[in-house]
C-alpha positions in Angstrom: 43.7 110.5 110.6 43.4 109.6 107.0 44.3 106.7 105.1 47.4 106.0 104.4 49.5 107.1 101.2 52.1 105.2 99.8 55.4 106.7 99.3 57.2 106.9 95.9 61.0 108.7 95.6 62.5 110.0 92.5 64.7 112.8 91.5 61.9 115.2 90.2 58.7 115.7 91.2 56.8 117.1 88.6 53.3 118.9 88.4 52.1 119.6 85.2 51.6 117.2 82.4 51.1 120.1 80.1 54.3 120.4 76.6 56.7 121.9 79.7 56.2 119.2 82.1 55.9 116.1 79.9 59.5 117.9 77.8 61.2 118.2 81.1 60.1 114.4 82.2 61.4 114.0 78.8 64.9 115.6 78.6 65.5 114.3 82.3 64.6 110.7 80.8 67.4 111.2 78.3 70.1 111.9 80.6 69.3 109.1 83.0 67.6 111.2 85.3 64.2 109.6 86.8 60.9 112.0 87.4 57.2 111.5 88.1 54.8 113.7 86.7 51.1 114.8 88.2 48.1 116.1 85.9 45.0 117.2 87.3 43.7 117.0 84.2 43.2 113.8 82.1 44.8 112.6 78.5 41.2 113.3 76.5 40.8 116.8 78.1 44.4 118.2 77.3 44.5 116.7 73.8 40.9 118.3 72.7 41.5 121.5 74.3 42.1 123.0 70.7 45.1 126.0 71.2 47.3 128.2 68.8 50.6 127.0 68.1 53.3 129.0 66.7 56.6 127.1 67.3 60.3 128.8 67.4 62.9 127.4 65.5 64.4 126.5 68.9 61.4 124.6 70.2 61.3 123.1 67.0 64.7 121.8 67.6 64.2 120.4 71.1 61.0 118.5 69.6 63.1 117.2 66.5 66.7 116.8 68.0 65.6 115.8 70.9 63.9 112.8 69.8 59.9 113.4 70.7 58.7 113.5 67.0 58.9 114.3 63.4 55.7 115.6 63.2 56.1 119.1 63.8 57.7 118.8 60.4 55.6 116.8 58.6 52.0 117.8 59.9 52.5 121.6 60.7 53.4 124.7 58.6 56.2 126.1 57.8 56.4 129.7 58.0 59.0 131.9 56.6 57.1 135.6 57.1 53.7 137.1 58.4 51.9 140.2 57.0 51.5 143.5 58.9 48.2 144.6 57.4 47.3 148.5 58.1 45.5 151.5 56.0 44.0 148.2 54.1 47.6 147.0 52.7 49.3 143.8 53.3 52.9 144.6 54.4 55.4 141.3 54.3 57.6 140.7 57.2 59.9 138.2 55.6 62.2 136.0 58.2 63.9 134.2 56.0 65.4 137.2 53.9 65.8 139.3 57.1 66.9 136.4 59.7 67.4 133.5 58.1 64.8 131.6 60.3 61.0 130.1 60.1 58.4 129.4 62.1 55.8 126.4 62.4 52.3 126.6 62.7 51.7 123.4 65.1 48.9 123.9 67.3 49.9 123.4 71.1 47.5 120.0 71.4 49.5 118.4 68.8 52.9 119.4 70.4 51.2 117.6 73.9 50.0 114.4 71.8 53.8 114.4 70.4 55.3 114.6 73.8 53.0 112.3 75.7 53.3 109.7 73.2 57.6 109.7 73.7 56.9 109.7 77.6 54.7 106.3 76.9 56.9 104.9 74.8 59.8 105.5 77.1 58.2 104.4 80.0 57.5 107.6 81.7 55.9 107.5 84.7 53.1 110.0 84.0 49.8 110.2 86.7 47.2 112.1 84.9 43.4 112.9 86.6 44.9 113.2 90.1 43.4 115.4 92.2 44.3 117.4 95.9 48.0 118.3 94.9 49.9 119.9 96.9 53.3 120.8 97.9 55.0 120.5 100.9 58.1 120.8 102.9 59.8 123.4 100.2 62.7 124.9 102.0 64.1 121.3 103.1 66.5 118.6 101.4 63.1 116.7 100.3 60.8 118.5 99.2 57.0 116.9 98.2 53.9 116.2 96.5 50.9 114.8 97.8 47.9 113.6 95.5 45.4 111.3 94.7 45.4 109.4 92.0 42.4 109.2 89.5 41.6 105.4 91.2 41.3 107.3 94.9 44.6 106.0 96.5 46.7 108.5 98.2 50.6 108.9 97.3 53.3 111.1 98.6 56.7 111.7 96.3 59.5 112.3 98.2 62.1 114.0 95.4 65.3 116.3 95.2 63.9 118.9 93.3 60.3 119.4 92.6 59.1 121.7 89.4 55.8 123.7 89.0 55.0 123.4 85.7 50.9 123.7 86.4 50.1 127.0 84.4 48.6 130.1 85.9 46.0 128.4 88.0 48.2 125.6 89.5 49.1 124.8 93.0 52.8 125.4 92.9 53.1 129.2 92.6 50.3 129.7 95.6 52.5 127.7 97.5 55.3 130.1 97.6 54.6 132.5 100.7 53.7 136.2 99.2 56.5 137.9 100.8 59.1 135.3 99.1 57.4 136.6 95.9 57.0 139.5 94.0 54.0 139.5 91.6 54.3 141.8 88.5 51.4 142.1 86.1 49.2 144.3 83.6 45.9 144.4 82.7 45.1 145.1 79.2 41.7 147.2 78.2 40.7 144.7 75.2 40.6 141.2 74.9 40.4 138.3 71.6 37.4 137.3 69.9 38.4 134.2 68.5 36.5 131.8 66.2 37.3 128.1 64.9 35.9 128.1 61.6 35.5 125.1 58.5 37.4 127.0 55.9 40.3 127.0 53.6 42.9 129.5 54.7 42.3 132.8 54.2 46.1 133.6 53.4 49.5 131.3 53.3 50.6 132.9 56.0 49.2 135.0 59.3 48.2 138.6 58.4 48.0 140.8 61.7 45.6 143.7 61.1 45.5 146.9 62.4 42.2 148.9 61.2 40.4 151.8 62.6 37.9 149.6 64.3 40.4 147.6 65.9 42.8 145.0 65.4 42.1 141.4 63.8 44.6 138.6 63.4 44.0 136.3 60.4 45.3 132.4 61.8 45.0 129.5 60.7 45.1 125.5 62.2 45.4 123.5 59.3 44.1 122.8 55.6 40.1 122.7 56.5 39.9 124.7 60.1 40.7 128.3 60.5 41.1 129.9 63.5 40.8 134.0 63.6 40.4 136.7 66.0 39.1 140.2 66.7 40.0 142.6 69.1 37.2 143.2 71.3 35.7 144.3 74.8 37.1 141.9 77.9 33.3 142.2 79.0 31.3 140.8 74.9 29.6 138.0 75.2 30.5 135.7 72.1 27.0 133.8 72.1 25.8 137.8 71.1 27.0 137.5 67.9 25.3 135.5 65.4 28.1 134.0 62.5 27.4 136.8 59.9 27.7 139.2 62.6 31.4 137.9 63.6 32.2 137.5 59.6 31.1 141.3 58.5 33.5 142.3 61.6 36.3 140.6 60.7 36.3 141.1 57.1 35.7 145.4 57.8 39.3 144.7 59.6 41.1 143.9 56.9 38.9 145.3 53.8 41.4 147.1 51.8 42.2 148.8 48.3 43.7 144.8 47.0 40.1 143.2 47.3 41.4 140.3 50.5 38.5 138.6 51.2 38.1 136.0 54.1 36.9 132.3 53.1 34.0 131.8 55.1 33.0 128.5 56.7 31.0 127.3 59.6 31.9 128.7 63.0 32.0 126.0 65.2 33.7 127.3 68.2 33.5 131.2 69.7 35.6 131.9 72.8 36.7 135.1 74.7 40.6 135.3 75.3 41.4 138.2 78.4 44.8 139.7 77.9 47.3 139.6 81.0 50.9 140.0 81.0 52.4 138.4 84.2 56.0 137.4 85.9 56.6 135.9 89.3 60.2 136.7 90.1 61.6 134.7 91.5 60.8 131.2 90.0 62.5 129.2 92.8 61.6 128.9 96.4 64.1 126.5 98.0 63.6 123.1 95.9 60.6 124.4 93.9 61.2 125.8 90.6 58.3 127.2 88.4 58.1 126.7 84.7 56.2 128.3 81.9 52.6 129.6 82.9 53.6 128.8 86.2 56.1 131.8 86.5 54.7 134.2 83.6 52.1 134.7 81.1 52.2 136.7 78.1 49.3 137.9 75.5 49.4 136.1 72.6 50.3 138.5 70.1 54.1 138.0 70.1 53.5 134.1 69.9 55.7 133.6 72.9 53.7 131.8 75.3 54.7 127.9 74.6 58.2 128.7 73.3 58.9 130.9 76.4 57.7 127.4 78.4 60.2 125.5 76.8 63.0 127.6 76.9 62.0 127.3 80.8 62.6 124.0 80.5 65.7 123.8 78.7 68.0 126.4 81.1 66.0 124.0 83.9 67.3 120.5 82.6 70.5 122.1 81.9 70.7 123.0 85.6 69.5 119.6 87.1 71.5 117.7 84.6 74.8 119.7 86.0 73.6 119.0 89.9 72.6 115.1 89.2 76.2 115.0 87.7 78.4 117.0 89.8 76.6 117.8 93.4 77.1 121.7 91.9 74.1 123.8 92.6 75.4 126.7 90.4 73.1 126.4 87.5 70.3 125.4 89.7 71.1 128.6 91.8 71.0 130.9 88.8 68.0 129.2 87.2 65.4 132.1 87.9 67.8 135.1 86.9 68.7 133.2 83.5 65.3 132.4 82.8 63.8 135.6 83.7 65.9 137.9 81.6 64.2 135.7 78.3 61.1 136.1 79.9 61.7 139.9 80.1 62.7 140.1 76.7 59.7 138.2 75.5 57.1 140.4 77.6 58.4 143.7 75.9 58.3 141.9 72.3 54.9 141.1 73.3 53.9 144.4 74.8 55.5 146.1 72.0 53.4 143.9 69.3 50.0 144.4 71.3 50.3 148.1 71.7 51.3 148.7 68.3 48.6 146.5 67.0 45.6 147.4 69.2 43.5 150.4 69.3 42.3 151.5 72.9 38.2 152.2 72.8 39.4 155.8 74.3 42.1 156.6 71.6 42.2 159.7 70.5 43.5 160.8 67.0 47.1 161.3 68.0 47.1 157.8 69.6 45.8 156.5 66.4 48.2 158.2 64.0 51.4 157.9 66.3 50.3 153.9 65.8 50.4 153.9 62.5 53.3 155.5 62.1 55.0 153.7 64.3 53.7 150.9 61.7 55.3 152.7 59.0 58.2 152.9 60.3 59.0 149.0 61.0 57.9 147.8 57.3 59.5 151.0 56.1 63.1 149.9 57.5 64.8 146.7 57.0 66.0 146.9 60.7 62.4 147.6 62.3 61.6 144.8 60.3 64.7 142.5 61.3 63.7 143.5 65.2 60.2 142.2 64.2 61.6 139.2 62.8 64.5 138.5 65.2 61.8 138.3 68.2 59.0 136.4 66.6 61.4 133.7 65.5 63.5 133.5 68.6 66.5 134.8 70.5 69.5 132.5 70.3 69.8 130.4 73.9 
């Protein structure tokens, strides 16, 4: 037999100390609600793992109104538009004129530092470099979470309701059985080369290209570092490419009649993003609920990934705020339909944005002239446009 752990009981067991657990922990905290919350990972790891961060006007709201931090609207960027770049022209989508809505740039290591910070300063009870979670005893009254902590003592949490929250790799959605889950997913036949670069931006806003040697987004992360991407094969090699290599492709994606040029900087990080859409339906198995990457990933062209997390976590809290309250399983009962039919939504916008934007290696010349006018026709009309808008922004709750 092993040593023994010490038991802990709360309300909520939570693993994942990524922005969907640490909000939850949060929200949950607000309302009087106690929670414990498990990271494999530790503090220094999460907040240097540099991300992309384009916030909703909702999850901007939850950070602001809901009392993590200012920052989002003091440190990051507000947004009101993005350019549709094809046939070497800028196109303007503008939000604010067609939705009356922005969005930030915050990158998603800032939103954790934000968030892990209010949990501190609350007095969150937050275990980060744990190590052997796992869940048990799902389908009963207690469900639980076994670990050990980064010091080598065991602990069990007994809790009420237990949330995955551990991203596409955790522990949680493995534990459902497979024939209590149905796994939908596509494979995409490209994938991102993306750079961090020294640079000032190359444009106020993000320009999306589409060019006939493939598609190129134009980011940025804040006043001195850049962050840009190319489409490209899911089997390159990034250390292939030497730094005037990767510039000369990326600025043949967006070379155009009005003379854009990209500013040019050091490159100090290359990475290789695969593209995968993905939903696990349903997101509960008896007292386990699954939130953000957890349940679903998208590609990262619609900028849903993070703000689809959060609106996870908001129907969530909603639901165990109603059951800590009333004994009234109702919301927690129709957690996975109401979160899935956002998630839906989102993977179509994101589909719809990645196939419109990319160009297959075995397109032929109808493929690449249908996409272009399809192109046309959403800067051409102010509703195309408005859908554009509409879904990059955010859907009402």
């Amino acid at each position: 037999m092993g040593a023994a752990r010490t038991v802990l009981k709360t309300k909520v067991g939570i693993v994942g100390g990524g922005p969907a657990g640490l909000m939850l922990s949060h929200l949950l905290a607000g309302a009087g609600i106690e929670s414990i919350v498990v990271e494999k990972r530790d503090y220094e790891t999460i907040r240097t793992t540099h991300r992309a961060g384009i916030l909703e006007h909702g999850s901007v709201k939850m950070l602001t109104d809901g009392g993590v931090s200012n920052r989002v609207l003091t440190d990051g960027h507000r947004h009101e538009g993005i350019d549709l770049r094809f046939g070497g022209i800028s196109h303007r989508i503008d939000f604010q004129d067609l939705v009356g809505e922005s969005v930030w740039l915050y990158p998603q290591n800032e939103v954790f530092v934000d968030l892990a910070a209010a949990r501190a300063r609350d007095g969150g009870d937050v275990r980060w470099a744990v190590s052997g979670t796992e869940v048990l005893d799902l389908t009963t009254d207690t469900p639980k979470i076994r670990f050990t902590d980064a010091e080598g003592a065991g602990f069990e949490i007994h809790c009420d309701i237990l949330v995955g929250a551990d991203g596409s790799q955790g522990v949680c959605r493995r534990a459902i059985p497979a024939e209590q889950r149905r796994e939908n997913f596509i494979e995409y036949p490209f994938a991102w080369f993306g750079i961090l670069t020294e640079a000032p931006p190359s444009a106020p806003e993000l320009v999306y290209a589409n060019s006939d040697r493939g598609f190129a987004l134009i980011s940025q992360r804040n006043d001195t570092i850049q962050r840009m991407y190319f489409q490209a094969d899911p089997t390159e090699n990034p250390d292939d490419w030497t730094e005037e290599q990767i510039w000369e492709e990326l600025q043949l994606r967006v070379d155009g009649p009005d003379g854009f040029e990209l500013k040019r900087g050091p490159i100090f990080e290359k990475t290789l993003l695969k593209f995968r859409s993905y939903v696990c339906e349903p997101l509960r198995y008896g007292g386990l609920f699954l939130a953000g990457d957890a349940g679903h990933t998208v590609p990262p062209t619609g900028a849903k990934g993070l703000n689809l997390a959060l609106a996870d976590v908001q129907v969530l809290f909603e639901a165990i705020e109603s059951f800590h309250a009333t004994s009234e399983k109702d919301l927690l009962d129709g957690y996975s339909d109401q979160a899935l039919a956002r998630v839906w939504r989102a993977q179509n916008f994101s589909y719809w944005m990645t196939s419109m934007l990319h160009t297959r290696a075995d397109a032929g010349p109808f493929e690449r002239k249908r996409a272009l006018g399809e192109l046309t026709g959403v800067v051409a009309s102010r509703h195309g446009s408005a859908y554009l808008a509409e879904g990059y922004t955010g859907w009402p709750s």
